[in-house]
CHARMM-style PDB file with segment names, atoms N, HN, CA, C and O in Angstrom:
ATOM      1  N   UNK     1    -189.938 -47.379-100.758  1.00  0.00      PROA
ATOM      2  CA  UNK     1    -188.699 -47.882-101.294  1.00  0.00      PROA
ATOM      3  C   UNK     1    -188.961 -48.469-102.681  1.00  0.00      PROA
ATOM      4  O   UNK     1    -190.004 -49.099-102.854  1.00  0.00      PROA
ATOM      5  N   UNK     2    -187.954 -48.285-103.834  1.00  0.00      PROA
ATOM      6  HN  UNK     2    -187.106 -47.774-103.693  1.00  0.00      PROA
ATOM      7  CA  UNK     2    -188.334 -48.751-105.310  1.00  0.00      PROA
ATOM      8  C   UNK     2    -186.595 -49.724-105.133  1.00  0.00      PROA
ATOM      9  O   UNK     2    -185.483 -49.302-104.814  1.00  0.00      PROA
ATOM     10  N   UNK     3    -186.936 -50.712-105.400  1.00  0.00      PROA
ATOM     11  HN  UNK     3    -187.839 -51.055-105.659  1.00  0.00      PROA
ATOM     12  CA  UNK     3    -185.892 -51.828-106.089  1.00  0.00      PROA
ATOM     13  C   UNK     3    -184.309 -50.752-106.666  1.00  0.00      PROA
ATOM     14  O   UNK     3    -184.377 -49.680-107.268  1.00  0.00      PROA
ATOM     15  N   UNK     4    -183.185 -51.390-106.290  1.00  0.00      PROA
ATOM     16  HN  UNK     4    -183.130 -52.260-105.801  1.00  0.00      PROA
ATOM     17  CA  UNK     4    -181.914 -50.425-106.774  1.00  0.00      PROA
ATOM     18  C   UNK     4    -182.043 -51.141-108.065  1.00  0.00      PROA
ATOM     19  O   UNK     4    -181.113 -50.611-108.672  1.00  0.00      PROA
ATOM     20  N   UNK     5    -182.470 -51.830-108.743  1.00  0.00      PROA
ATOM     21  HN  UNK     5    -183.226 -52.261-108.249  1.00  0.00      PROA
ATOM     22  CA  UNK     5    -182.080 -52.360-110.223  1.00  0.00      PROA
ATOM     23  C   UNK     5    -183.358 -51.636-110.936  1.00  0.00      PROA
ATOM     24  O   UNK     5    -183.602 -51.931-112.105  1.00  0.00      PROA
ATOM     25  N   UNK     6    -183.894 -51.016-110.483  1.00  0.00      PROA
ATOM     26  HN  UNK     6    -183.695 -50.776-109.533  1.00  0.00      PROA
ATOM     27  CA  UNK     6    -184.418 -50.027-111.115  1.00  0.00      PROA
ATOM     28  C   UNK     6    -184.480 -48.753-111.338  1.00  0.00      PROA
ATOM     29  O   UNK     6    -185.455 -48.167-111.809  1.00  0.00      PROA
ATOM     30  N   UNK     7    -183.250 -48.179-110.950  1.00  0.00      PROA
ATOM     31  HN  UNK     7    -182.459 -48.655-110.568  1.00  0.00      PROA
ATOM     32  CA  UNK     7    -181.917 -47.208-111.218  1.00  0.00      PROA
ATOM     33  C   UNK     7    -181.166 -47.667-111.675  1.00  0.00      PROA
ATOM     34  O   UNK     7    -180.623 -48.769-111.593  1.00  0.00      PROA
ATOM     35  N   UNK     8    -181.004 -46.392-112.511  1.00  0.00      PROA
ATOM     36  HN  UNK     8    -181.445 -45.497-112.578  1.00  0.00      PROA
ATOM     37  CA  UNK     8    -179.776 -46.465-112.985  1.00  0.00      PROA
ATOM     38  C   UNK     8    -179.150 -44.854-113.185  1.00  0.00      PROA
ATOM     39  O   UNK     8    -179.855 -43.851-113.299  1.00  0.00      PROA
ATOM     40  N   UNK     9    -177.633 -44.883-113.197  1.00  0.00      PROA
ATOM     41  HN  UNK     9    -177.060 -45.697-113.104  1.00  0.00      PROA
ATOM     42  CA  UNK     9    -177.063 -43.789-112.642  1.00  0.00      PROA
ATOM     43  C   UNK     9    -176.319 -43.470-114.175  1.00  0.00      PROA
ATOM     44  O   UNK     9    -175.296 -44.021-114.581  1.00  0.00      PROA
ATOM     45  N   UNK    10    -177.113 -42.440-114.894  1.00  0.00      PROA
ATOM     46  HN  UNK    10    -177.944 -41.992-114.564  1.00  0.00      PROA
ATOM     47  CA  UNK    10    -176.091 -41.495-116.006  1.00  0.00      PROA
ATOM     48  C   UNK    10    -175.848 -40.064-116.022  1.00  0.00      PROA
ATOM     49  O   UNK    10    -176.039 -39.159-115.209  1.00  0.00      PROA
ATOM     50  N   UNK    11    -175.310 -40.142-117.339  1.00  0.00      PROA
ATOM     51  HN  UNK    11    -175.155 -40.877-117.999  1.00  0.00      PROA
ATOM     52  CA  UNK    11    -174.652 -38.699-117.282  1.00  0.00      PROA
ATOM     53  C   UNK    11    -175.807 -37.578-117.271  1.00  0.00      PROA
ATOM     54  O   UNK    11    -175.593 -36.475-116.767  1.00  0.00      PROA
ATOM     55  N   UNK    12    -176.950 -37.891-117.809  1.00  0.00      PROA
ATOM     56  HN  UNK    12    -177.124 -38.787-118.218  1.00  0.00      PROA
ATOM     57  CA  UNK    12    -178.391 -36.639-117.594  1.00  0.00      PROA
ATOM     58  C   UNK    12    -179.168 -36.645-116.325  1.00  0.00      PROA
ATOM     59  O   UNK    12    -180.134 -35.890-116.205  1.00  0.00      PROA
ATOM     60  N   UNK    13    -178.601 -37.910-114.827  1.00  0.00      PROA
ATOM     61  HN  UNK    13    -177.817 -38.523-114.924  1.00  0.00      PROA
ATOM     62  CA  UNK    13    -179.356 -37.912-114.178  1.00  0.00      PROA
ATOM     63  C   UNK    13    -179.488 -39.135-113.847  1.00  0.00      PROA
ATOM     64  O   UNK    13    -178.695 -39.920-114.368  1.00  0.00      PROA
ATOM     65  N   UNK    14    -180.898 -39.877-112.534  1.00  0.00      PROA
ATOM     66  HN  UNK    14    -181.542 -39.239-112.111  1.00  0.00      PROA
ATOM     67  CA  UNK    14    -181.066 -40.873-112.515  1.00  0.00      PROA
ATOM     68  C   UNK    14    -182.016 -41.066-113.623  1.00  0.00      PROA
ATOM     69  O   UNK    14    -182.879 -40.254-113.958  1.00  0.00      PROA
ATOM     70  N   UNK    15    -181.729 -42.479-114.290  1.00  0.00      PROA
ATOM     71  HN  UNK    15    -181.028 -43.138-114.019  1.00  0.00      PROA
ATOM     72  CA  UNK    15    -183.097 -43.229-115.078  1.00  0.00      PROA
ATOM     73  C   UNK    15    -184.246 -44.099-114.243  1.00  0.00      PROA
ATOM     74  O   UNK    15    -183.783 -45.160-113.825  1.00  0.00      PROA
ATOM     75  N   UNK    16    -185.112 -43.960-114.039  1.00  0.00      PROA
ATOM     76  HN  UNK    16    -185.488 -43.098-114.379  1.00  0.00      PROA
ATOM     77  CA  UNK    16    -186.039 -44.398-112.777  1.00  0.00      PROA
ATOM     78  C   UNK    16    -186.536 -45.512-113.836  1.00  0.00      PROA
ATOM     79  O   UNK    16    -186.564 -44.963-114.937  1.00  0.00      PROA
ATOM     80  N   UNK    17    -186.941 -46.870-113.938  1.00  0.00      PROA
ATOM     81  HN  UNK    17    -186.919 -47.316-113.043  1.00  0.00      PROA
ATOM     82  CA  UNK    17    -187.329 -47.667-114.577  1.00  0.00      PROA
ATOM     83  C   UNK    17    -188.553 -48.403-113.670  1.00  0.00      PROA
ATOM     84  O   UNK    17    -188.293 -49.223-112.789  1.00  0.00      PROA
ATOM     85  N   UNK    18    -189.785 -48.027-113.986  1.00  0.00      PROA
ATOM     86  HN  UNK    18    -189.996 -47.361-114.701  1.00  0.00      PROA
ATOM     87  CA  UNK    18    -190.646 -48.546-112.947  1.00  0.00      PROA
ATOM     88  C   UNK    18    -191.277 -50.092-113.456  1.00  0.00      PROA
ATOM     89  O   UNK    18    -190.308 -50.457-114.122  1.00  0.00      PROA
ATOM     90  N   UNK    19    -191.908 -50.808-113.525  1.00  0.00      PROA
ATOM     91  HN  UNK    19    -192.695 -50.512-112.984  1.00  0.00      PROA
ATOM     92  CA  UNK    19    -192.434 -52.300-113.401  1.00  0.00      PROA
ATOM     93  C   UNK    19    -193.664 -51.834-112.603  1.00  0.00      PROA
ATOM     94  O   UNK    19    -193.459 -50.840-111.906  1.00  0.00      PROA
ATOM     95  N   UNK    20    -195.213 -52.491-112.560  1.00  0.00      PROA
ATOM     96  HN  UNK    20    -195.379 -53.298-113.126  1.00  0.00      PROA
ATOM     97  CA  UNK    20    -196.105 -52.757-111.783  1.00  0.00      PROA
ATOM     98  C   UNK    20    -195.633 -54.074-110.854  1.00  0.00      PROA
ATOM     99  O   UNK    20    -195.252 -55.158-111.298  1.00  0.00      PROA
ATOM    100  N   UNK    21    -195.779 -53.629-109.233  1.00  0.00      PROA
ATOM    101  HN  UNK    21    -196.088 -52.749-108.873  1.00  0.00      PROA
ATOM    102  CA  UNK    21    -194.722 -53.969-108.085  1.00  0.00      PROA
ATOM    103  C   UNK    21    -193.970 -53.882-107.698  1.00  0.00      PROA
ATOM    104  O   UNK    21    -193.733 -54.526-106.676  1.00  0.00      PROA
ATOM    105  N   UNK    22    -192.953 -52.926-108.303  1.00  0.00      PROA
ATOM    106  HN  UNK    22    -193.145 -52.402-109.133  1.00  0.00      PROA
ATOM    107  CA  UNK    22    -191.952 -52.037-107.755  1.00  0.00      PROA
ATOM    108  C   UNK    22    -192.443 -50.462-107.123  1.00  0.00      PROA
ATOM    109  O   UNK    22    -191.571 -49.868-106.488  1.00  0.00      PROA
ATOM    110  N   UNK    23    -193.201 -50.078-107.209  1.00  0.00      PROA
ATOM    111  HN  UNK    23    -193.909 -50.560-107.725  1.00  0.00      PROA
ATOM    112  CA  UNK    23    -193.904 -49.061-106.193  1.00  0.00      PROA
ATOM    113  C   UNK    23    -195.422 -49.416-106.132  1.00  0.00      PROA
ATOM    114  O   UNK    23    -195.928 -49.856-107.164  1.00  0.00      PROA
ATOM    115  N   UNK    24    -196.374 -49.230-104.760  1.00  0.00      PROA
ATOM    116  HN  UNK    24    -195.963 -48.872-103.921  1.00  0.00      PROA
ATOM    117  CA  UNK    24    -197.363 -49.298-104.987  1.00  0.00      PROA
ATOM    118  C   UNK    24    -198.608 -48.979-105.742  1.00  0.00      PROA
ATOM    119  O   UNK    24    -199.678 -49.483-106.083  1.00  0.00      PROA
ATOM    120  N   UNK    25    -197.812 -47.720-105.841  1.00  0.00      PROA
ATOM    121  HN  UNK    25    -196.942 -47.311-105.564  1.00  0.00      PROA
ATOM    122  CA  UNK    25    -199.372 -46.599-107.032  1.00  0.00      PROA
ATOM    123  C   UNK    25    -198.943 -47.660-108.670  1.00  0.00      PROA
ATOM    124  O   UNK    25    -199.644 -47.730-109.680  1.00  0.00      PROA
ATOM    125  N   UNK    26    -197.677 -48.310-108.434  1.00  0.00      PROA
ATOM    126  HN  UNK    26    -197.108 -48.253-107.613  1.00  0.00      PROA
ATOM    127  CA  UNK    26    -197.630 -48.101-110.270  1.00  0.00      PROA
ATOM    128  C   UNK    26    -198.208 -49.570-110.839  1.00  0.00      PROA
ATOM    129  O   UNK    26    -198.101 -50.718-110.409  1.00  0.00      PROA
ATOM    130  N   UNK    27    -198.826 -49.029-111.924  1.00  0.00      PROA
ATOM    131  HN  UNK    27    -198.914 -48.096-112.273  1.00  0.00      PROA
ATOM    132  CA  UNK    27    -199.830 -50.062-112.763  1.00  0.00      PROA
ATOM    133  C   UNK    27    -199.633 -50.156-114.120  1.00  0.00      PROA
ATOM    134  O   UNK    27    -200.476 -50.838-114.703  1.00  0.00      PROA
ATOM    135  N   UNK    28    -198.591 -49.571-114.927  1.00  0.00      PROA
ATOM    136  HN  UNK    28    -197.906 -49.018-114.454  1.00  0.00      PROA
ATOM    137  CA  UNK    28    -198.021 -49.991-116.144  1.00  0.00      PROA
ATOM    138  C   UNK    28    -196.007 -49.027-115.842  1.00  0.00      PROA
ATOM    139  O   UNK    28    -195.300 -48.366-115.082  1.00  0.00      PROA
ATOM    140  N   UNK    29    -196.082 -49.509-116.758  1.00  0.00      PROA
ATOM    141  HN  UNK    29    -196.656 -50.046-117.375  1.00  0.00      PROA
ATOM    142  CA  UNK    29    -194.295 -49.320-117.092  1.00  0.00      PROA
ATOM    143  C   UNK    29    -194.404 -47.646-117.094  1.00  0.00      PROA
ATOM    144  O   UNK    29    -195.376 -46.953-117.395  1.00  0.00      PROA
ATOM    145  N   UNK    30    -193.094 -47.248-116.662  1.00  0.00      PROA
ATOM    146  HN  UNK    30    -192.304 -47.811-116.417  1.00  0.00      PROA
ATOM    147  CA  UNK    30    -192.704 -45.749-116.376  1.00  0.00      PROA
ATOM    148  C   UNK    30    -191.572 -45.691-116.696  1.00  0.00      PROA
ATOM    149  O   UNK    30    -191.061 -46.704-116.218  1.00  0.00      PROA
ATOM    150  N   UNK    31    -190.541 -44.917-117.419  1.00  0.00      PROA
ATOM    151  HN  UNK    31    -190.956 -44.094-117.807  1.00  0.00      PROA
ATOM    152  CA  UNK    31    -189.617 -44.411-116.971  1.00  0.00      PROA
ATOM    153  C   UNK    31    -189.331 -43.041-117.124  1.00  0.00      PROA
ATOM    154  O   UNK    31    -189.553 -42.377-118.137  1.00  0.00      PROA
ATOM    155  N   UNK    32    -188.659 -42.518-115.724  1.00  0.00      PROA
ATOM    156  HN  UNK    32    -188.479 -43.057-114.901  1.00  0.00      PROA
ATOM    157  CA  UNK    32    -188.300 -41.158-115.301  1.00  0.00      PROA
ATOM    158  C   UNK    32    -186.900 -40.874-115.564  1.00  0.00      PROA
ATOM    159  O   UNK    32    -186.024 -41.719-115.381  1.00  0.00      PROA
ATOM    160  N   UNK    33    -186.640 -39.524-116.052  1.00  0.00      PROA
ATOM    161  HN  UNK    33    -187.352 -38.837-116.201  1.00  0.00      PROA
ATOM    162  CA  UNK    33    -185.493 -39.347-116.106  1.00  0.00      PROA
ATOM    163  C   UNK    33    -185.312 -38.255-114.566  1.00  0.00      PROA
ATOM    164  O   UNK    33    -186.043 -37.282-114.382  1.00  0.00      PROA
ATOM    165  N   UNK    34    -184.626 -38.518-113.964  1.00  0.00      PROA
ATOM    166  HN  UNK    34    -184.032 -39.309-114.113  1.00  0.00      PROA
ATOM    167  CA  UNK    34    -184.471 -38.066-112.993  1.00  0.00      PROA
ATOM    168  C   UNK    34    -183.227 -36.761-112.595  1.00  0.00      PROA
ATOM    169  O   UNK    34    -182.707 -36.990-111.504  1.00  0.00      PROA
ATOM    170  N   UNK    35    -182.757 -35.632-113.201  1.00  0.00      PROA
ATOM    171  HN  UNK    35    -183.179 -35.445-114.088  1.00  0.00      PROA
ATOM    172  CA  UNK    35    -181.506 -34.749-112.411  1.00  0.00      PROA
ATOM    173  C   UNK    35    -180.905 -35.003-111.558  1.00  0.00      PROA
ATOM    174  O   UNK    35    -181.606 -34.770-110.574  1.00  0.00      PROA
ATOM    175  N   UNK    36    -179.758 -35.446-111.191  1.00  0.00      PROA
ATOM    176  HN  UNK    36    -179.188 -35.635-111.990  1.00  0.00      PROA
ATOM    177  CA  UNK    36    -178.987 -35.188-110.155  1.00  0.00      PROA
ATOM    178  C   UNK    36    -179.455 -34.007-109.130  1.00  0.00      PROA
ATOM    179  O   UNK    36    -180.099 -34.382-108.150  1.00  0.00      PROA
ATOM    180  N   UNK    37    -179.323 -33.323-109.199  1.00  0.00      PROA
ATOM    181  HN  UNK    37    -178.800 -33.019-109.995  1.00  0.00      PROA
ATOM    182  CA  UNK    37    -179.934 -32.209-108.504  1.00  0.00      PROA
ATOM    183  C   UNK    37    -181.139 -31.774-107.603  1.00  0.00      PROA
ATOM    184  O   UNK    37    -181.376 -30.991-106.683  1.00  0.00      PROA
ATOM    185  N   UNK    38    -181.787 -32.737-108.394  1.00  0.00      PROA
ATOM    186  HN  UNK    38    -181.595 -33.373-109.141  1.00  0.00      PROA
ATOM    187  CA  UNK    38    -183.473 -32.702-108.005  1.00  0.00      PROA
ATOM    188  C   UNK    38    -183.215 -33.987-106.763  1.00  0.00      PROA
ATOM    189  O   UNK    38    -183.971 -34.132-105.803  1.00  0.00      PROA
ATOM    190  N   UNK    39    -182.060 -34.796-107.014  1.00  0.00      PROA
ATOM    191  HN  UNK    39    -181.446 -34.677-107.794  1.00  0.00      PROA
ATOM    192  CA  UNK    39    -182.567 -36.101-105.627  1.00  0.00      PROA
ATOM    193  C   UNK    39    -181.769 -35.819-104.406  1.00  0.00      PROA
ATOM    194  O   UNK    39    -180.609 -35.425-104.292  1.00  0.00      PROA
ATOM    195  N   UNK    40    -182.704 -36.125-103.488  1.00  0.00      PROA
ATOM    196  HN  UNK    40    -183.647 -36.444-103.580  1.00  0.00      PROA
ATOM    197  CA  UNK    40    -182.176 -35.600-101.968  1.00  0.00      PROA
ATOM    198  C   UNK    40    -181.710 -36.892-101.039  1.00  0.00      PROA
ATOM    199  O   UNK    40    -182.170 -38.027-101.166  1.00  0.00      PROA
ATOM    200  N   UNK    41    -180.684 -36.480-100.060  1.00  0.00      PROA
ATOM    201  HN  UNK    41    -180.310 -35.559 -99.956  1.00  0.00      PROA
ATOM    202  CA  UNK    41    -180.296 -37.995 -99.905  1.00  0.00      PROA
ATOM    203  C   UNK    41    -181.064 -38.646 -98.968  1.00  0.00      PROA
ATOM    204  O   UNK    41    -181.571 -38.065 -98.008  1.00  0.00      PROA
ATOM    205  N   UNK    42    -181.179 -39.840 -99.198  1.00  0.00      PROA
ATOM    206  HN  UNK    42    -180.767 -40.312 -99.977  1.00  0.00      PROA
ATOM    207  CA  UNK    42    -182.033 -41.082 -98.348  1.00  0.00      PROA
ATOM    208  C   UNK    42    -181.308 -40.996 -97.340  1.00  0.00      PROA
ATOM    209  O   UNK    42    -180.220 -40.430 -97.233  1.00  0.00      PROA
ATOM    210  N   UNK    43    -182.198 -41.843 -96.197  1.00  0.00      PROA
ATOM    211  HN  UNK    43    -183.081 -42.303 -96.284  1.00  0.00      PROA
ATOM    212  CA  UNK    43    -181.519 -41.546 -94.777  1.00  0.00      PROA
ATOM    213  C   UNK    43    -181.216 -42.943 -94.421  1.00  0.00      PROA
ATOM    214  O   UNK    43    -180.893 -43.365 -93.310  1.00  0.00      PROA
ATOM    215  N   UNK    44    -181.415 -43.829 -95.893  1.00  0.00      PROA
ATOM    216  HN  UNK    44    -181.677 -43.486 -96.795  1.00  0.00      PROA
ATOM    217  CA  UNK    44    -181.044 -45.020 -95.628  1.00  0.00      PROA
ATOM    218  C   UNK    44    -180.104 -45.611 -96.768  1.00  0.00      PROA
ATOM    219  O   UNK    44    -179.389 -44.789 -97.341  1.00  0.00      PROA
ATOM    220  N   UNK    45    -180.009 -47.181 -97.232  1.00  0.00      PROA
ATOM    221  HN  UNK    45    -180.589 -47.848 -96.766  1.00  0.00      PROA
ATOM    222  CA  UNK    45    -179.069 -47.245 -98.483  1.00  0.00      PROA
ATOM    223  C   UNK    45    -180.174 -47.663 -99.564  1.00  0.00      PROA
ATOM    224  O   UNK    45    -180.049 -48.455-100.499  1.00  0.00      PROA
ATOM    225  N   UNK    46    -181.237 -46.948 -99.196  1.00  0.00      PROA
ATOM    226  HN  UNK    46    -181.339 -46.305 -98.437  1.00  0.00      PROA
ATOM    227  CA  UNK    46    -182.340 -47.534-100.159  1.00  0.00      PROA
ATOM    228  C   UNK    46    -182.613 -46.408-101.322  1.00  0.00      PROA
ATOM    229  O   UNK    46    -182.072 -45.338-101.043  1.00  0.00      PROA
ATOM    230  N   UNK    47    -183.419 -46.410-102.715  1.00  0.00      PROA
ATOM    231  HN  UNK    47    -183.859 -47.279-102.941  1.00  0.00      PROA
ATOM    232  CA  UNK    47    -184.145 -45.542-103.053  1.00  0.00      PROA
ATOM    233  C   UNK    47    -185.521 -45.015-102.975  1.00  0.00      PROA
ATOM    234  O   UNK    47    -186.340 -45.915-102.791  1.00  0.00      PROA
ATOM    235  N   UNK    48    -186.033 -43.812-103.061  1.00  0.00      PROA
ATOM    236  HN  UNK    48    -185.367 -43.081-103.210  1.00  0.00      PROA
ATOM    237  CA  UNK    48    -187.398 -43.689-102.219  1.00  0.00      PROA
ATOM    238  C   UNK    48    -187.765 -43.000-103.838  1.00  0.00      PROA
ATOM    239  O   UNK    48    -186.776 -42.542-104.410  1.00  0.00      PROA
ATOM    240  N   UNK    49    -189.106 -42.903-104.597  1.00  0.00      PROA
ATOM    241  HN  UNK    49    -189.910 -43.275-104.133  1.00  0.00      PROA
ATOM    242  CA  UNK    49    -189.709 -42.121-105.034  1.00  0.00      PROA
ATOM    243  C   UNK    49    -191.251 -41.618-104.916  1.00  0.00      PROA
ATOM    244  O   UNK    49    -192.108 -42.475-105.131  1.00  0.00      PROA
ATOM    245  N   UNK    50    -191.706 -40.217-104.572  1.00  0.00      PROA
ATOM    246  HN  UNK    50    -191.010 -39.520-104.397  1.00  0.00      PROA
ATOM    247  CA  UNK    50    -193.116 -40.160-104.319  1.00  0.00      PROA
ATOM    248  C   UNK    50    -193.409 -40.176-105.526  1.00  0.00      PROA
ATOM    249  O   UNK    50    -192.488 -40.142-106.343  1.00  0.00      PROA
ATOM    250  N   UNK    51    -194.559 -40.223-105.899  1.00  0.00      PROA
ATOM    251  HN  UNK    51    -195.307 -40.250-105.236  1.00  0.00      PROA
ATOM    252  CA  UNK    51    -195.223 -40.010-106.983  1.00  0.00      PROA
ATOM    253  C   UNK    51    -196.605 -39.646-106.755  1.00  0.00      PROA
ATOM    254  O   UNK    51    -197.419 -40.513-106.436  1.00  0.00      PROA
ATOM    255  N   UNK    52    -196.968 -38.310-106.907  1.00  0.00      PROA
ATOM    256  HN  UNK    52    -196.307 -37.606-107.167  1.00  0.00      PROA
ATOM    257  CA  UNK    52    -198.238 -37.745-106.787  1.00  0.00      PROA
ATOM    258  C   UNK    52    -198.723 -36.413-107.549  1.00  0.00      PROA
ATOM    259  O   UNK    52    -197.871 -35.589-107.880  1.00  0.00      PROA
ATOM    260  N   UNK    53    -200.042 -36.199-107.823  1.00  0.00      PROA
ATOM    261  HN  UNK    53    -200.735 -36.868-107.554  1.00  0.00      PROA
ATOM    262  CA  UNK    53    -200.859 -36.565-107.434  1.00  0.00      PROA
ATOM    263  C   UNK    53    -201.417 -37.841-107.915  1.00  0.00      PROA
ATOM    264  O   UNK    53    -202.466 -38.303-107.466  1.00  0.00      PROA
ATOM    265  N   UNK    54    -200.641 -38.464-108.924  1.00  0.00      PROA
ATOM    266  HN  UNK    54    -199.789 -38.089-109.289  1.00  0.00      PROA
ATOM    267  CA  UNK    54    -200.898 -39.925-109.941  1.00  0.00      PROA
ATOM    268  C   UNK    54    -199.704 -40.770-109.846  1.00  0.00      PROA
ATOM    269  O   UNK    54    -198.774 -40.554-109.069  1.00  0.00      PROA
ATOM    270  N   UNK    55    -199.757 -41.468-110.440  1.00  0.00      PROA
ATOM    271  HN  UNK    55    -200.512 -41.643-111.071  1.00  0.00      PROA
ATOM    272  CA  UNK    55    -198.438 -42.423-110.827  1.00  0.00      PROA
ATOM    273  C   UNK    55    -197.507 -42.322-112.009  1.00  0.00      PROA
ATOM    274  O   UNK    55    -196.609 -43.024-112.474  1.00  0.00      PROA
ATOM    275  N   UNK    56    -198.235 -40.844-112.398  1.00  0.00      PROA
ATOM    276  HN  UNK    56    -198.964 -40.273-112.020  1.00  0.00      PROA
ATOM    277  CA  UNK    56    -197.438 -40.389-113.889  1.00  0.00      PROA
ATOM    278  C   UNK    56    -196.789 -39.275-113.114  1.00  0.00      PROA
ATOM    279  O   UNK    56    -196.500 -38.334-113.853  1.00  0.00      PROA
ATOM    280  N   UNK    57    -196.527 -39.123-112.069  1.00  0.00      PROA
ATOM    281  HN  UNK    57    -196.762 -39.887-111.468  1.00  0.00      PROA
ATOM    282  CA  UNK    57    -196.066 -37.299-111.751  1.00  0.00      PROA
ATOM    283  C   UNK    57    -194.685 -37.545-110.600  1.00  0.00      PROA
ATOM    284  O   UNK    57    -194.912 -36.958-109.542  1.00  0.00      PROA
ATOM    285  N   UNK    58    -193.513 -38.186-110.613  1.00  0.00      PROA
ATOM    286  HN  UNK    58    -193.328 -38.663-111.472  1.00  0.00      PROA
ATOM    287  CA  UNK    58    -192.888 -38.256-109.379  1.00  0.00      PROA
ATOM    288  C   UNK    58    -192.402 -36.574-109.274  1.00  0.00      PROA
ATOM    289  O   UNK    58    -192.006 -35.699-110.044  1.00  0.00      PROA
ATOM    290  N   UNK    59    -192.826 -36.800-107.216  1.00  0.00      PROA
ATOM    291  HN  UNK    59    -193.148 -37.512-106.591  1.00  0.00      PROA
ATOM    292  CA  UNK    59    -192.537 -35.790-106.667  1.00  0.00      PROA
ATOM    293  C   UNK    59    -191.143 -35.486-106.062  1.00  0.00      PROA
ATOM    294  O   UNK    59    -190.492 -34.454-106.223  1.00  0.00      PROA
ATOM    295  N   UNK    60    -190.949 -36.115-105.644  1.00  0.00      PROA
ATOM    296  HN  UNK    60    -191.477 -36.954-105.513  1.00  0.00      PROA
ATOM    297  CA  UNK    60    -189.179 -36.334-104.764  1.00  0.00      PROA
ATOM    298  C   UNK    60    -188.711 -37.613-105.095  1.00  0.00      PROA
ATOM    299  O   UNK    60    -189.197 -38.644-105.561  1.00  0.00      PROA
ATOM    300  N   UNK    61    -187.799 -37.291-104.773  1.00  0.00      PROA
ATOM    301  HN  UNK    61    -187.405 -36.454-104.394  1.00  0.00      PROA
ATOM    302  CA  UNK    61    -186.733 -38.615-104.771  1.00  0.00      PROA
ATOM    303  C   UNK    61    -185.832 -38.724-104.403  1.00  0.00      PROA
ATOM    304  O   UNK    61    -184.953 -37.950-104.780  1.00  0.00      PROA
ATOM    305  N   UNK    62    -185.587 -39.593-103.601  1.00  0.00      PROA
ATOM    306  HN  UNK    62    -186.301 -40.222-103.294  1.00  0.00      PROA
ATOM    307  CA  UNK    62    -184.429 -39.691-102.591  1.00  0.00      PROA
ATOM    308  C   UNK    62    -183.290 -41.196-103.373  1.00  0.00      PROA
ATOM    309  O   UNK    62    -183.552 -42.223-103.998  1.00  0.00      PROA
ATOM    310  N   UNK    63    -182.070 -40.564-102.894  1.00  0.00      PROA
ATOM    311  HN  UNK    63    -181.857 -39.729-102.386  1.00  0.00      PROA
ATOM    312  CA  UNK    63    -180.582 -42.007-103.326  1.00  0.00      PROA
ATOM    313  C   UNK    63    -180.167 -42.009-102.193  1.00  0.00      PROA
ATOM    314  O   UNK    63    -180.329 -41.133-101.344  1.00  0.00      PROA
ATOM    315  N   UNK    64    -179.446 -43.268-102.080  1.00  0.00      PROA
ATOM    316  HN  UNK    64    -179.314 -43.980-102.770  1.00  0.00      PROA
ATOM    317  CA  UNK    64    -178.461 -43.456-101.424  1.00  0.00      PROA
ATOM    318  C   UNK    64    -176.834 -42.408-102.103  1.00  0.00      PROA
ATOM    319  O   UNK    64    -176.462 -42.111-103.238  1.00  0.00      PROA
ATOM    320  N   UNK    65    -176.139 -42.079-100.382  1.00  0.00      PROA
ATOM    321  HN  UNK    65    -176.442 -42.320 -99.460  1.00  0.00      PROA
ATOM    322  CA  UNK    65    -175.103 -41.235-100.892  1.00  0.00      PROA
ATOM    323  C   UNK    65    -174.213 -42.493-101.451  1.00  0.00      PROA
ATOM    324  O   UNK    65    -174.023 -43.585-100.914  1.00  0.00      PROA
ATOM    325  N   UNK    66    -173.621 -41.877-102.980  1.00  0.00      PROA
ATOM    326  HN  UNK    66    -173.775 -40.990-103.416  1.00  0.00      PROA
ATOM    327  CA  UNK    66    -172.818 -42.972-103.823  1.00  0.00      PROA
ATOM    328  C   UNK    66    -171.306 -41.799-103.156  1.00  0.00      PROA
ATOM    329  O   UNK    66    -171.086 -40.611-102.922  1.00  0.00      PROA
ATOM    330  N   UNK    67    -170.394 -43.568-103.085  1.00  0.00      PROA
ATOM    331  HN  UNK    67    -170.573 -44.533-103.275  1.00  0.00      PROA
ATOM    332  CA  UNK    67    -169.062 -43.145-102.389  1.00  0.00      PROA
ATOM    333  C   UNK    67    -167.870 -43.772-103.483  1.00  0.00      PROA
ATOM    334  O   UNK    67    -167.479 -44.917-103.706  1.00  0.00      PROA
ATOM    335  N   UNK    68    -167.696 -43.129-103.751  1.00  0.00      PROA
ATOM    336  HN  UNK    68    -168.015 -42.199-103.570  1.00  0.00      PROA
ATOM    337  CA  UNK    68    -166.313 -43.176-105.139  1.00  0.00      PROA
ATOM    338  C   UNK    68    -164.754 -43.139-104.487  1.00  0.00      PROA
ATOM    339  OT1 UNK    68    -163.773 -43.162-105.230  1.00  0.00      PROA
TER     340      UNK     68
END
């Protein structure tokens, strides 16, 4: 699970904004631009991102379904 204030939701996608302690692998500042497309939905109201085989490479990523 990564912190929801470290999303953020625009028009190119999610912006993934990482901090060292907001995921375990991460050890300096990141940010991901993330596709809509590419994120699959969480099975909870949380956000999930893998990141492998490093902490520079996210693999999946899961949102919560947003209800408008």
């Amino acid at each position: 699970m990564i912190p929801s204030k470290s999303v953020a939701v625009t028009p190119g996608g999610y912006r993934v904004t990482l901090l060292p302690g907001d995921h375990r692998l991460v050890t300096h500042a990141h940010v991901f631009l993330l596709p809509m497309t590419k994120a699959m939905q969480s099975g909870d109201e949380d956000y999930h991102l893998c990141l492998f085989p490093n902490e520079d490479t996210p693999r999946c990523f899961y949102a919560p379904e947003m209800g408008f």
